[in-house]
C-alpha positions as CSV (number, residue, x, y, z in Angstrom):
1,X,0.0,0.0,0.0
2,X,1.7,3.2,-1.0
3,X,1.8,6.2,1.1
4,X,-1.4,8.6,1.6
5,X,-2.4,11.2,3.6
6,X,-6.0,10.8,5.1
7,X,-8.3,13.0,7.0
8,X,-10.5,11.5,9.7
9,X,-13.7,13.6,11.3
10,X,-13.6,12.4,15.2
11,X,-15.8,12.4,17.9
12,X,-13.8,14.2,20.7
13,X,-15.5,12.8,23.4
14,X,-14.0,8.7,22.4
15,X,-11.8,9.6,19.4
16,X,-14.5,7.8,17.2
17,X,-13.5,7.9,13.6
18,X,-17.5,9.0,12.1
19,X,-16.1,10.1,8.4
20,X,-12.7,9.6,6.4
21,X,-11.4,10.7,3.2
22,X,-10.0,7.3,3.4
23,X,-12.8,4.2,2.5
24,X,-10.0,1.9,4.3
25,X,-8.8,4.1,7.6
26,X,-5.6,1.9,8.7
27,X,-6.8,-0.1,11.7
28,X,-2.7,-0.7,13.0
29,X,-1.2,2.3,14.8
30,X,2.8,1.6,13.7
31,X,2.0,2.0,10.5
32,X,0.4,5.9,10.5
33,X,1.8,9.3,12.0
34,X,-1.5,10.9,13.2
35,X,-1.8,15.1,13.8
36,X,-3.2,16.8,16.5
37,X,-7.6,16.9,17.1
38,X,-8.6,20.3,15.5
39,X,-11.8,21.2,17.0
40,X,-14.8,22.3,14.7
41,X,-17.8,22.5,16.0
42,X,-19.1,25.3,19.0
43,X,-19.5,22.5,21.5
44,X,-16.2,20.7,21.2
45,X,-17.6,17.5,20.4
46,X,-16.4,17.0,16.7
47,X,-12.9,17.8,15.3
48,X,-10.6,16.3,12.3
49,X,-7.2,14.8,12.6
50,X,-4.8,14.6,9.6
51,X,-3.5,11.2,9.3
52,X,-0.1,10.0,7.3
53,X,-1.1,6.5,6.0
54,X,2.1,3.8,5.9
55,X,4.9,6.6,6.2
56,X,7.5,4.3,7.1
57,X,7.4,1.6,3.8
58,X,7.2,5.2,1.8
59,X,11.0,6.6,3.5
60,X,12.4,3.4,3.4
61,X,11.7,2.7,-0.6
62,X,13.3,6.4,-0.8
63,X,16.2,5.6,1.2
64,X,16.7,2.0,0.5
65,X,19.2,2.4,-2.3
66,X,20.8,4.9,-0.1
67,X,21.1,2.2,2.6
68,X,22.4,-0.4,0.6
69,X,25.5,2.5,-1.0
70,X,26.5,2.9,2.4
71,X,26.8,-1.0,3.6
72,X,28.8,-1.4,0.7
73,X,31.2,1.3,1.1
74,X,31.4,0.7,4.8
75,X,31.9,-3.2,3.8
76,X,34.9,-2.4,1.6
77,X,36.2,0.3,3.8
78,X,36.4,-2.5,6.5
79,X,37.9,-4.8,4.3
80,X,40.8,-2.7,3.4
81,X,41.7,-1.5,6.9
82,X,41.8,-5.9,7.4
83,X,43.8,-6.1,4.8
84,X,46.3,-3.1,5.3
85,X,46.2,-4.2,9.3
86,X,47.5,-8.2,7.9
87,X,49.9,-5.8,5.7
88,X,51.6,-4.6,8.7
89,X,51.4,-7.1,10.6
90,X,53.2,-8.9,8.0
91,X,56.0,-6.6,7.4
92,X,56.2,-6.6,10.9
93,X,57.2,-10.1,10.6
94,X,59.8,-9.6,7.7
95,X,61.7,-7.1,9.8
96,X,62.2,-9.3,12.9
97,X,63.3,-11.4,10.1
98,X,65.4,-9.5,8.3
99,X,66.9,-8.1,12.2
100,X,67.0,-11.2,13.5
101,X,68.7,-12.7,10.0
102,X,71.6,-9.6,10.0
103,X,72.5,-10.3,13.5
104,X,72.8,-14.4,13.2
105,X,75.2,-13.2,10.3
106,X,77.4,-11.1,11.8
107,X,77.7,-13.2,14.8
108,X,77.8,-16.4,13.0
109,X,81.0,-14.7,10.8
110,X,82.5,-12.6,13.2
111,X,84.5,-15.4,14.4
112,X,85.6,-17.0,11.5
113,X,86.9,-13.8,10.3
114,X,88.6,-12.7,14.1
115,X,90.0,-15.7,13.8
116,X,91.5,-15.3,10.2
117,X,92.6,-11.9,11.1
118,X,94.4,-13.5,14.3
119,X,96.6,-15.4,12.0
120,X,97.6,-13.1,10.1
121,X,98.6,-10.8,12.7
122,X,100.5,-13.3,13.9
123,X,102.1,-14.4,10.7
124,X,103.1,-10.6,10.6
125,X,104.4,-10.3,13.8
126,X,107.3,-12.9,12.8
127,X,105.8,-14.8,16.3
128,X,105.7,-18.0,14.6
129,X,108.7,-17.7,12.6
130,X,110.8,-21.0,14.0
131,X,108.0,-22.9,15.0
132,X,106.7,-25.0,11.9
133,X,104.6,-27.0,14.2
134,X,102.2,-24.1,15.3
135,X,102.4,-22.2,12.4
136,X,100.7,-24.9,10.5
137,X,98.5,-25.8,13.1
138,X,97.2,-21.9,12.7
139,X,97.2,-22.2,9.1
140,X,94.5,-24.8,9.5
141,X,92.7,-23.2,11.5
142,X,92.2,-20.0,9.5
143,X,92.0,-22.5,6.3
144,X,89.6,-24.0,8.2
145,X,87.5,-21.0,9.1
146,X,87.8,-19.5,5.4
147,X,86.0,-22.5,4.0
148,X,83.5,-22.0,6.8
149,X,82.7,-18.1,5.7
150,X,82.5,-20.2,1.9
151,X,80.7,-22.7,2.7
152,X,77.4,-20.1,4.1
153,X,78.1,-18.1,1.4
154,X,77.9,-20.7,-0.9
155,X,74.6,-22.0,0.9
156,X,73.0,-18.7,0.6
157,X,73.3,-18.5,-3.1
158,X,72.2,-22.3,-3.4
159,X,68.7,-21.8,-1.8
160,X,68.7,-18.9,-3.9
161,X,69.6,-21.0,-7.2
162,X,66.9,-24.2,-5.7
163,X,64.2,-21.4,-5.2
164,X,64.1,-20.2,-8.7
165,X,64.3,-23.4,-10.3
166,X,67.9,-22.3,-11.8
167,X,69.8,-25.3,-10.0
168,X,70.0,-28.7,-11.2
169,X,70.6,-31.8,-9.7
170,X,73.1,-34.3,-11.3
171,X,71.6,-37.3,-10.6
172,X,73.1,-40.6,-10.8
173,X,73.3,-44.1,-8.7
174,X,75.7,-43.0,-5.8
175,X,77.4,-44.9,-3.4
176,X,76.5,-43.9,0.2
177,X,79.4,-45.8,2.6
178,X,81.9,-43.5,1.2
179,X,79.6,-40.0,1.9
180,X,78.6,-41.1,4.9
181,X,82.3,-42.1,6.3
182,X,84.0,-39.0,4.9
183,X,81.4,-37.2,7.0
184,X,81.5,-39.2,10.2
185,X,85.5,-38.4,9.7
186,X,85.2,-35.0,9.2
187,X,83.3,-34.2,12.4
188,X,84.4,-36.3,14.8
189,X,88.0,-34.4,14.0
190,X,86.3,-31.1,14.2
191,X,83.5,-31.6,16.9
192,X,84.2,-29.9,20.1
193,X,82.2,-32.7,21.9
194,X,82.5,-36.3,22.3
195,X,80.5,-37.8,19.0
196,X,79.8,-41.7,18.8
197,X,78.5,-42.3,15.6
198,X,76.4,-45.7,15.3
199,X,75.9,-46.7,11.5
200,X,73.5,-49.3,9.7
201,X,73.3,-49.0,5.9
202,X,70.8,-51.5,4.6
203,X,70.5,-49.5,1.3
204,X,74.1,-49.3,-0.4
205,X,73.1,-46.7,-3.5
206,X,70.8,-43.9,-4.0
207,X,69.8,-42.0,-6.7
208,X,70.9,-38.4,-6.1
209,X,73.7,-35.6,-6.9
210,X,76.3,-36.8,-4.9
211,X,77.9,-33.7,-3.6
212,X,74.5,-32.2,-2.9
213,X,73.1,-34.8,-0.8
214,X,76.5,-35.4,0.9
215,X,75.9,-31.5,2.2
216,X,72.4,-32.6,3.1
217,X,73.4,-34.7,5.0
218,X,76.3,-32.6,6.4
219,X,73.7,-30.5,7.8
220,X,71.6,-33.1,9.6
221,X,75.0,-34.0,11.7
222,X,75.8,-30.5,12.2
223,X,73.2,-29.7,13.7
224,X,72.4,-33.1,15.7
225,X,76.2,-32.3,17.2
226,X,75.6,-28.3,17.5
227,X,71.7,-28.7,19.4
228,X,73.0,-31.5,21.5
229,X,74.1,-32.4,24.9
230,X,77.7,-33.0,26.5
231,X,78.2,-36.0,24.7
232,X,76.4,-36.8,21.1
233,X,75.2,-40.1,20.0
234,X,74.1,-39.9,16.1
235,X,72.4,-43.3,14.4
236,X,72.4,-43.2,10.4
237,X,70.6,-45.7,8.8
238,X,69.3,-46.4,5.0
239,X,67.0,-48.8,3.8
240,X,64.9,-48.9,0.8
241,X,61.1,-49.4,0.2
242,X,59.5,-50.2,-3.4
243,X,59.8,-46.6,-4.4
244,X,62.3,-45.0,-1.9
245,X,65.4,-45.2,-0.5
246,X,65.4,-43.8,2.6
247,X,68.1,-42.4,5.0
248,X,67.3,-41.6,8.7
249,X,70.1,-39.2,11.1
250,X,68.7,-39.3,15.0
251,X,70.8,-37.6,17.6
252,X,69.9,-37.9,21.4
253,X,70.3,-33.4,21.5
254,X,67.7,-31.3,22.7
255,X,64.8,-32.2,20.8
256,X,62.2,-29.8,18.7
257,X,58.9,-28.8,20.2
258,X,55.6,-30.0,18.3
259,X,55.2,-26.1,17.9
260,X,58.5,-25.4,16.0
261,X,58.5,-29.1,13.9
262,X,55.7,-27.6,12.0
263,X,58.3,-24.5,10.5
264,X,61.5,-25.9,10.8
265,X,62.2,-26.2,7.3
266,X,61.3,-22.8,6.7
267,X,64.1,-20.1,5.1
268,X,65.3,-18.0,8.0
269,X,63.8,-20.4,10.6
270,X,64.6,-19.1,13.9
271,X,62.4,-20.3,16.6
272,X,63.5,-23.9,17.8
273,X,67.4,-22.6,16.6
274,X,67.2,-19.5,18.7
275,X,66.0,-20.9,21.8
276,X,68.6,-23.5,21.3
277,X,71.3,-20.8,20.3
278,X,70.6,-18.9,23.8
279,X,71.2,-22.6,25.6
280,X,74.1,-23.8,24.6
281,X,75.6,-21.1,22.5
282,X,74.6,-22.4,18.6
283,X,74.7,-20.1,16.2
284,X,73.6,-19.8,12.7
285,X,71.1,-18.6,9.9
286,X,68.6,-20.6,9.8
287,X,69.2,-21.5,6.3
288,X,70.8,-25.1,7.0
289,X,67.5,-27.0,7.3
290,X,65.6,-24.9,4.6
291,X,68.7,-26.1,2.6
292,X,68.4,-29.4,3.0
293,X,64.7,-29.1,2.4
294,X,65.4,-27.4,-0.8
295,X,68.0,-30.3,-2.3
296,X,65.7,-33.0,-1.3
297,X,62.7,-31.2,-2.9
298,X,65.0,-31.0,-5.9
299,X,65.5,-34.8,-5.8
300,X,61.9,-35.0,-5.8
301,X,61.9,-36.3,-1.8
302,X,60.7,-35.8,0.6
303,X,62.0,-35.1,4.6
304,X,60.1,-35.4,7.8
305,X,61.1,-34.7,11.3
306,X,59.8,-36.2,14.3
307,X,61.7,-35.2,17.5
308,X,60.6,-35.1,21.6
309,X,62.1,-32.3,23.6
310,X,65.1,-33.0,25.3
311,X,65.6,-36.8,24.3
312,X,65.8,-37.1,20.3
313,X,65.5,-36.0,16.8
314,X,65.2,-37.8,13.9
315,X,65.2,-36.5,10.0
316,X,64.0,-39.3,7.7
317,X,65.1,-38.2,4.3
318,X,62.8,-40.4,0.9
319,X,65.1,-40.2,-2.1
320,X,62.5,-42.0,-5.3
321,X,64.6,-44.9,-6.6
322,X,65.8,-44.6,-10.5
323,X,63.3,-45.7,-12.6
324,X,62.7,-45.5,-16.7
325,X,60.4,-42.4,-16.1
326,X,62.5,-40.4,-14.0
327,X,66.2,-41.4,-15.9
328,X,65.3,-37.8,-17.5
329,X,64.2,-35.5,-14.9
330,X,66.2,-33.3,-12.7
């Protein structure tokens, strides 16, 4: 019903509608806006009353479109100040990262390069001059520490390389006992700690770039020795499935909280590695597992981690076995 204006005659006396211009007078009282009784008769007993019939349907169908504007611009105002407030927030997030990621550097290659510059002082200085035992122990040292600064350099610009799908692997059938003796050799020389290493190789050969999965595999021990307890125990094992062979490195270090297993592998990862750093003095980027999740992504593997705070950790790394339909792919 659309709006109308109406005029009832009324009798004063019980507000009795006796005439309308209206057939239909509007029997619900929500729906009309009624005027003031004008008296017109000598004796006060008959007046009028001007009434406005459904007023409210009538300013709504003018305002509606009006209504509906403004919920939408409200709606998408709303929606931007969510979006720019995840914007911050997010940035936010990069520049811990990025503060965080500048300080793990310069600590974690101040003292390789202290150390280089020590030796050379010292080399200088004519100290050592005479001594042929000491001077070469210092010259391993610093050689030691420059291939250190290399290899994170060299790490950095791998993930780099993995990321944008401008590194290839070189895959071929690989023998494992020699990687995986080379490496136990090389860190029990240089570990700091006592290291038992306890090895059962099932699987003899996988298919994968040799040097790369050899620094994989670098990185699970150098962390199971750096996130560990006064004395490290590391298994390695291989075995193969149908499809996989698989290689499994479990320490008996600190462990990784369910929290932190989930982002572990992620580049610039610094939750469980920080609160480890702070405990026993680790240090590092963050990039070493993100690297090793890179290579074996490139070998298309797979790695999982299942660890319990301060009793174990173990990476179990699936390399596919060589088949005629992956001879061709990197």
């Amino acid at each position: 019903m659309p709006c109308s204006i109406s005029v009832h005659k009324i009798r004063i006396s019980d507000n009795k509608i006796l005439s309308s211009s209206n057939p239909n007078p509007s029997a619900l009282p929500w729906r009309e806006i009624k005027s003031e009784i004008i008296n017109i008769t000598a004796d006060s007993s008959q007046g009028v009353q001007l009434v406005i019939l459904n007023p409210y349907k009538f300013l709504f169908e003018k305002i509606n479109l009006l209504i509906i504007i403004t919920i939408i611009v409200l709606s998408f105002i709303i929606a931007c100040i969510i979006f720019q407030i995840k914007i911050i927030s997010r940035l936010q997030v990069i520049l811990q990262i990025r503060e965080d990621f500048s300080y793990a550097m310069i600590h974690d290659m101040k003292t390789p390069l202290s150390t280089i510059m020590m030796v050379q002082d010292m080399l200088k200085s004519g100290r050592l001059e005479g001594k042929p035992e000491i001077k070469n122990k210092y010259m391993n040292i610093a050689e030691s520490e420059a291939e250190h600064l290399f290899a994170l350099t060299n790490k950095i610009l791998t993930i780099s390389k993995l990321e944008n799908h401008k590194l290839e692997m070189n895959k071929t059938e690989v023998e494992l006992t020699p990687i995986i003796e080379k490496l136990t050799e090389k860190f029990k020389a240089k570990a700091q700690k006592p290291v038992n290493f306890i090895i059962s190789l099932q699987a003899k050969t996988a298919y994968a770039d040799k040097d790369y999965l050899g620094e994989a595999l670098s990185n699970l021990i150098d962390n199971a020795i750096k996130y560990s307890k006064e004395s490290v125990e590391i298994h390695i094992t291989t075995e193969e499935s149908e499809r996989y062979t698989i290689l499994k490195v479990r320490d008996n270090g600190l462990g990784i909280s369910e929290a932190d297993q989930k982002i572990i592998f992620q580049k610039y990862e610094r939750a469980a590695a920080a609160k480890c750093s702070r405990r026993n003095g680790a240090s590092g980027f963050g990039l070493g597992l993100n690297f090793v999740d890179q290579v074996i992504k490139a070998h298309e593997g797979r790695i999982f981690v299942n660890s319990t705070e301060g009793e174990f950790t173990e990476f179990t790394i699936y390399l596919p076995l060589e088949t005629p339909n992956n001879k061709h792919i990197r």
